[in-house]
N, C-alpha and C positions, 0 to 999 in steps of 0.2 A: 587784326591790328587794333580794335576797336578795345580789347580787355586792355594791353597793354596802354591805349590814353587812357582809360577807365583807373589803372592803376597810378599812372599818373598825378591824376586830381585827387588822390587821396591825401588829406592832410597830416606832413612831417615827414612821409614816406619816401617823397626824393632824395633827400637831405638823410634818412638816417641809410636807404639802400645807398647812394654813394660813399659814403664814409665809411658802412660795412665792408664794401671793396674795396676802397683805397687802404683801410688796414687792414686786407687779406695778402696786400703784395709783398709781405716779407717772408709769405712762407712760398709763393713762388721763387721767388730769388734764391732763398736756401741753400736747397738742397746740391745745386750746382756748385757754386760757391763754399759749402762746408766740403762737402766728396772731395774738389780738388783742393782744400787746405788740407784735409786730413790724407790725402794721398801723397801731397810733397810732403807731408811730415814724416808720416810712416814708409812711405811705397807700401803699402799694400792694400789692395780691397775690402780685404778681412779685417784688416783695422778701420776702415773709410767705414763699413755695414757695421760693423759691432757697436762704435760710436756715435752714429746714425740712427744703429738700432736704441741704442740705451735714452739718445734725446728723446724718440717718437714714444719709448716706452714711459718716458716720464709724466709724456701728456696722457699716457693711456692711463697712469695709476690715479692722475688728483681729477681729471673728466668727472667724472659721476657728483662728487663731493664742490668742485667748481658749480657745475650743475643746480643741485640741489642752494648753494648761498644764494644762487642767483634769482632764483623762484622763492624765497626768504624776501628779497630788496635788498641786494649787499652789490649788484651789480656794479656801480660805476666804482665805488673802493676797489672792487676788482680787477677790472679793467686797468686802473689804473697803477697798482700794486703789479700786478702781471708783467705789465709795460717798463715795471723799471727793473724786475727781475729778470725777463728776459734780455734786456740790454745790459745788465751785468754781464750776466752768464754767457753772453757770443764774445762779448769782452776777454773775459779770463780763456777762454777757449784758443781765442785767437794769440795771447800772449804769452799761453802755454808752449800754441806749437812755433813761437819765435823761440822761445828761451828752454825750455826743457829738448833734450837729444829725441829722436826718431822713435828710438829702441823702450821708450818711458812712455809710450801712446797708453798703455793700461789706467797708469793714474789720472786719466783725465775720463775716464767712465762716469765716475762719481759727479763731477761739473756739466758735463755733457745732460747727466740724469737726473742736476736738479733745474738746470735749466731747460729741460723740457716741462719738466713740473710747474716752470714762471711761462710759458704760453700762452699769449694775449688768446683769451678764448669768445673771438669775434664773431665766429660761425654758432657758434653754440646758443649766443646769447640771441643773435639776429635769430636766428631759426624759430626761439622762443616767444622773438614778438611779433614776428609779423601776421601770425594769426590774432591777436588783439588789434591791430589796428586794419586788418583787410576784409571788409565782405565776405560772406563766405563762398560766395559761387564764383571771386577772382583768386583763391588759394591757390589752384592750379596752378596758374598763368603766373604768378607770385614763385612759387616755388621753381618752378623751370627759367624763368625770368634768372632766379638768384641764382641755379646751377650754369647757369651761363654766361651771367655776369662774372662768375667763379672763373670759367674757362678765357675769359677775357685776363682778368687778373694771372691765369696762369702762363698769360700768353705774355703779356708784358714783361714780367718777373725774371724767366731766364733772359731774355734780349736783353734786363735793363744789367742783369748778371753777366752777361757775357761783355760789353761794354767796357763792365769793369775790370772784367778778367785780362783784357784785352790790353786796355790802355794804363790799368794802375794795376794791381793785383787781388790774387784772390781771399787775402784776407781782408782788405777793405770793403768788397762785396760782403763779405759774414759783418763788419761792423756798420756797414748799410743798413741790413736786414733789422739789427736791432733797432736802430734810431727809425726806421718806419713803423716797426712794431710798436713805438712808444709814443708817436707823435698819432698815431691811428688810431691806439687805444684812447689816449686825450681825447680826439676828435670825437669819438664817435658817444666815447663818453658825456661828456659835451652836449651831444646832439640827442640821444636818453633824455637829458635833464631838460633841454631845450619842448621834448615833446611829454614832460611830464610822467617818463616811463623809472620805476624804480626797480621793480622785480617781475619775476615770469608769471606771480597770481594775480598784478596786477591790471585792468582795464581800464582802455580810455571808452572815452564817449562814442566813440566809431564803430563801438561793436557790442550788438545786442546781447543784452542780459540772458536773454531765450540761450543761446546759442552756449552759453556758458558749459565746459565740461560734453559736450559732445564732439563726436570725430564729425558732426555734418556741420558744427557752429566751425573749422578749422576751412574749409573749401577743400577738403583733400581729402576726400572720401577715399579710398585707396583700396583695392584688396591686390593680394600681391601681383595678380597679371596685368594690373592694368590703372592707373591715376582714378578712371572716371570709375572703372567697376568695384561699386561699393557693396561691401561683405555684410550684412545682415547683421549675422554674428559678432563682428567688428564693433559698430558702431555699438550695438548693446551693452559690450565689454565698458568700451570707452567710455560711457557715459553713466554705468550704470553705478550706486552706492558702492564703495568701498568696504568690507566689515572689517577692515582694519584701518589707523590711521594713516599708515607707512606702507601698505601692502607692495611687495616687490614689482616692479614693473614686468620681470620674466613671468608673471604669472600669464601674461597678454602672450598668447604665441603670435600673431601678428608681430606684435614688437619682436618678440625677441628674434621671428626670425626672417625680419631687419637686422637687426645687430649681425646675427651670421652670416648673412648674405654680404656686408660692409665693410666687416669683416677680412672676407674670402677677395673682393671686389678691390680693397686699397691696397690688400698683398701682390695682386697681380702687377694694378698699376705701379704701382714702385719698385718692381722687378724689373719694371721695362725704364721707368727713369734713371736708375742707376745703370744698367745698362747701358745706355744713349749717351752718359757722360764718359764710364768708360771706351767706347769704341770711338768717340772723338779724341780723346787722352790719345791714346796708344796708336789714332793716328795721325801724330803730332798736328792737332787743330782742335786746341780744347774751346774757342770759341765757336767751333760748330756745334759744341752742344748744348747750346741757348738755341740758336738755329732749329735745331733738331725739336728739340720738346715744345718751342713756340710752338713747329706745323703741327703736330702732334693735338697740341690745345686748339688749334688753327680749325683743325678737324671739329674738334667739340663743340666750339662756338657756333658753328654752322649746322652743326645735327640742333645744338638747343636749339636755335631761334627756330629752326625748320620742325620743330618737336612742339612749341612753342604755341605755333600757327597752324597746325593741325587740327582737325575738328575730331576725327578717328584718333583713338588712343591705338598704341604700338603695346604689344604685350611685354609685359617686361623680363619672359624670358626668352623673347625674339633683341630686345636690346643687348642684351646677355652672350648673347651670341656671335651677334655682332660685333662685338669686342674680342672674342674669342676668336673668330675667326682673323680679323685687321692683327692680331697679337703673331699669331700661329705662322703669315702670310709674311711680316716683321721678320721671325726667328730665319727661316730661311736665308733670307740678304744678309745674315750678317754671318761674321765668324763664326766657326769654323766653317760652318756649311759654304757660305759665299766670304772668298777673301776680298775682295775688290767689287763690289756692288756698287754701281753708280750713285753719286749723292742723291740725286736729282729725284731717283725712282726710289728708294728710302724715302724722302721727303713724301712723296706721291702716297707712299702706301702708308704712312704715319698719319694723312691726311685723311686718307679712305677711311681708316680703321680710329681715327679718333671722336669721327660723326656720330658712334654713341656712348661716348663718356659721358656727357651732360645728359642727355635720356635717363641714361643708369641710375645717375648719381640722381636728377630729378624724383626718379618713382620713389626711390629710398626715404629722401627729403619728406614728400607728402604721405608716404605710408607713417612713416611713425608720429607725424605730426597727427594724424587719422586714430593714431588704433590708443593716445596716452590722452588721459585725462587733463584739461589747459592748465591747471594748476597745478603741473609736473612735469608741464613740455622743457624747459629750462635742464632738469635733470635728463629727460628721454634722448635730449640732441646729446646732452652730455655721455651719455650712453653709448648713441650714437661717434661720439669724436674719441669716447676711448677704441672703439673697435677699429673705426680708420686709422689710429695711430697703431694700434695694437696689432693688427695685420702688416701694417709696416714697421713696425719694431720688429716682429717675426721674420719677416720678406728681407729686409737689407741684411745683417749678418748671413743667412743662406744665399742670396746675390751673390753678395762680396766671394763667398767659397767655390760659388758654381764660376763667376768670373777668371778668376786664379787658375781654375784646374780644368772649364772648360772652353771657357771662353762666351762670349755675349749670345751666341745663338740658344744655346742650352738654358741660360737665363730666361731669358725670352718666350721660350720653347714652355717652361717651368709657369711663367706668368697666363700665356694661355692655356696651361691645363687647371690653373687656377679659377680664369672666368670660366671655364666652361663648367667648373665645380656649383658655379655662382647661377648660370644658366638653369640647370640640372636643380638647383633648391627652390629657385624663382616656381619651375615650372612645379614638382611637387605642389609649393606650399598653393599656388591657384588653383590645384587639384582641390587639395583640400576646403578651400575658401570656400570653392562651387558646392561640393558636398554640405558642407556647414550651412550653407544658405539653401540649401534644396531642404535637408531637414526642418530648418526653419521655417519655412515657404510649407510644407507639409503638414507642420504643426500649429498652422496658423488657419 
């Protein structure tokens, strides 16, 4: 408990990690809330995924290029531009599916996919500063901290969605979503200027010059089995000259494989949230499925903290697993396998199995923040957020199909052989990290 007062008394850090989550809560809200407008509009799944898919792939394609203005000093215009783009765009969405027929769900691809494009890109940006203003030996504890703050934000999001679904309807929850995305983005925006942050190359006072441009100046030394277990080779990469001005980030296999692992990792999870909306729908209690994904995040928030407070790091392709497994264990209880599965023990086993999302999602966080040089993390998260969208741009459309024809277990079934994909690279890539550092160690 001692890091997290540590982190604490760091000056501005309260204030901009609260507002980073408070404008993370419209994309918990979301995705509940769109599925079931786009499913009264259509009936169909495959219209709900394909729609879904083309929003998430919108955030996939301008990521990297968001990224990059941001690490320039263009952040809060951003922010703030983002914020009223994306309250357009949930707007026209929602007045689409009042006024245009069922059968015209196509023409709205196009809207769907440039308002994914307008995405308050809050993660991206936080991600990028909180190693300029944290210590480096509190990066850890920073980084899992946020992944669970995240899983807090996710927990709120659908309950505050299903409220709405419940008592007004489910297009008001999607015009929710936008007016927290835009009043978040102000805020947080706001709270940048307040602590004198412009862009991702720039530093405050709080953090040593020395530390500049290396993965050990980030506190997240990382090699991929482990936060604390730091790759020799890693850090070298990270810190060391550039011969070009631009040199691609893929050139880092660390990063890049992050991105694949993240990738593989946000496909699974959103095979399983679409999912949990669908089998609440179809069996007429579509506020169960705020219920459902809350326990779900319910689980995560308590693996982070408990990940958090750890002294021993957890290897991250025993996290990996764990997901895999909770997922696999999922597919079972539900259709077709089990027609009638108790709520209670769904709930129970969404609980088990959600203790390591935030772990996962943590190791990811501090790996890339570790293997990219500081005056390009802004771009590397951006990296990072086109491949989580990007895996669920892929994941919903194939959902939505497996739903229709096989029903929610086979979905589900699909997202654990996803993490165990994830598991299976994790482990590799520490393979390799160990070798790299043995050589290194040998040659030294």
């Amino acid at each position: 408990m001692k890091s997290y007062k540590a982190l604490a008394g760091i000056p501005h850090l309260p204030r901009l990690f609260l507002w980073s989550m408070l404008a993370r809560l419209n994309v918990s809200m979301l995705p509940i809330g769109l599925t079931l407008v786009l499913v009264g509009w259509s009936d169909s799944y495959v219209a709900a995924g394909v729609l879904g898919g083309a929003l998430t792939a919108g955030q996939a394609l301008v990521g990297p290029a968001r990224g990059r203005a941001a690490d320039r000093g263009a952040v809060r215009k951003l922010l703030v531009l983002t914020g009223i783009g994306y309250l357009v765009g949930l707007g026209a969405l929602v007045t689409m599916t009042r006024t245009v027929p069922g059968g015209g769900w196509p023409i709205a691809v196009l809207v769907a996919l440039l308002t994914g494009m307008s995405t308050v890109p809050i993660s991206q940006v936080s991600r990028a500063v909180w190693p300029k203003i944290v210590p480096g030996e509190l990066g850890r504890t920073l980084f899992t901290l946020e992944a669970t703050g995240s899983e807090v934000v996710q927990t709120t999001g659908p309950l505050l969605t299903s409220l709405l679904v419940t008592t007004l309807d489910p297009g008001y929850a999607v015009i929710a979503c936008g007016v927290v995305a835009f009043v978040g983005a102000l805020a947080f925006a706001a709270a940048l200027g307040s602590a004198g942050i412009r862009g991702g190359a720039e530093r405050t006072a709080a953090e040593p010059e020395a530390e500049t441009g290396t993965a050990a100046g980030t506190g997240a030394d990382v090699g991929t089995e482990g936060d604390t277990a730091t790759s020799a080779s890693a850090v070298t990469t990270a810190s060391a000259p550039e011969p070009e001005e631009r040199r691609t980030l893929f050139a880092l296999p660390k990063f890049t494989l992050a991105i694949v692992v993240t990738l593989v990792m946000m496909a699974a999870l959103f095979s399983v949230n679409l999912s949990l909306v669908a089998w609440a729908r179809d069996s007429h209690q579509s506020g169960l499925s705020g219920v459902l994904v809350a326990c779900w995040t319910i689980g995560s928030v308590v693996g982070g903290f408990g990940m958090g407070a750890l002294r021993k790091d957890v290897p991250h392709s025993a996290r990996f697993a764990a997901m895999a497994a909770g997922m696999a264990l999922l597919a079972v209880l539900l259709p077709p396998v089990t027609e009638t599965a108790p709520v209670w023990l769904v709930l129970v086993v969404l609980f088990l199995g959600g203790t390591a999302i935030a772990p996962s999602m943590a190791g990811n966080f501090a790996q890339v923040s570790g293997a990219v040089p500081q005056e390009r993390r802004a771009e590397a998260f951006g990296w990072l957020a086109t491949a989580g969208t990007g895996g669920a741009a892929l994941s919903m459309p194939v959902t939505g199909v497996l739903l229709e024809t096989s029903g929610p277990a086979t979905s589900v079934a699909v997202g654990a052989a996803l993490a165990l994909c994830a598991t299976v690279l994790s482990y590799i890539g520490s393979k390799r990290a160990e070798r790299n550092d043995g050589l290194v160690s040998a040659g030294a």
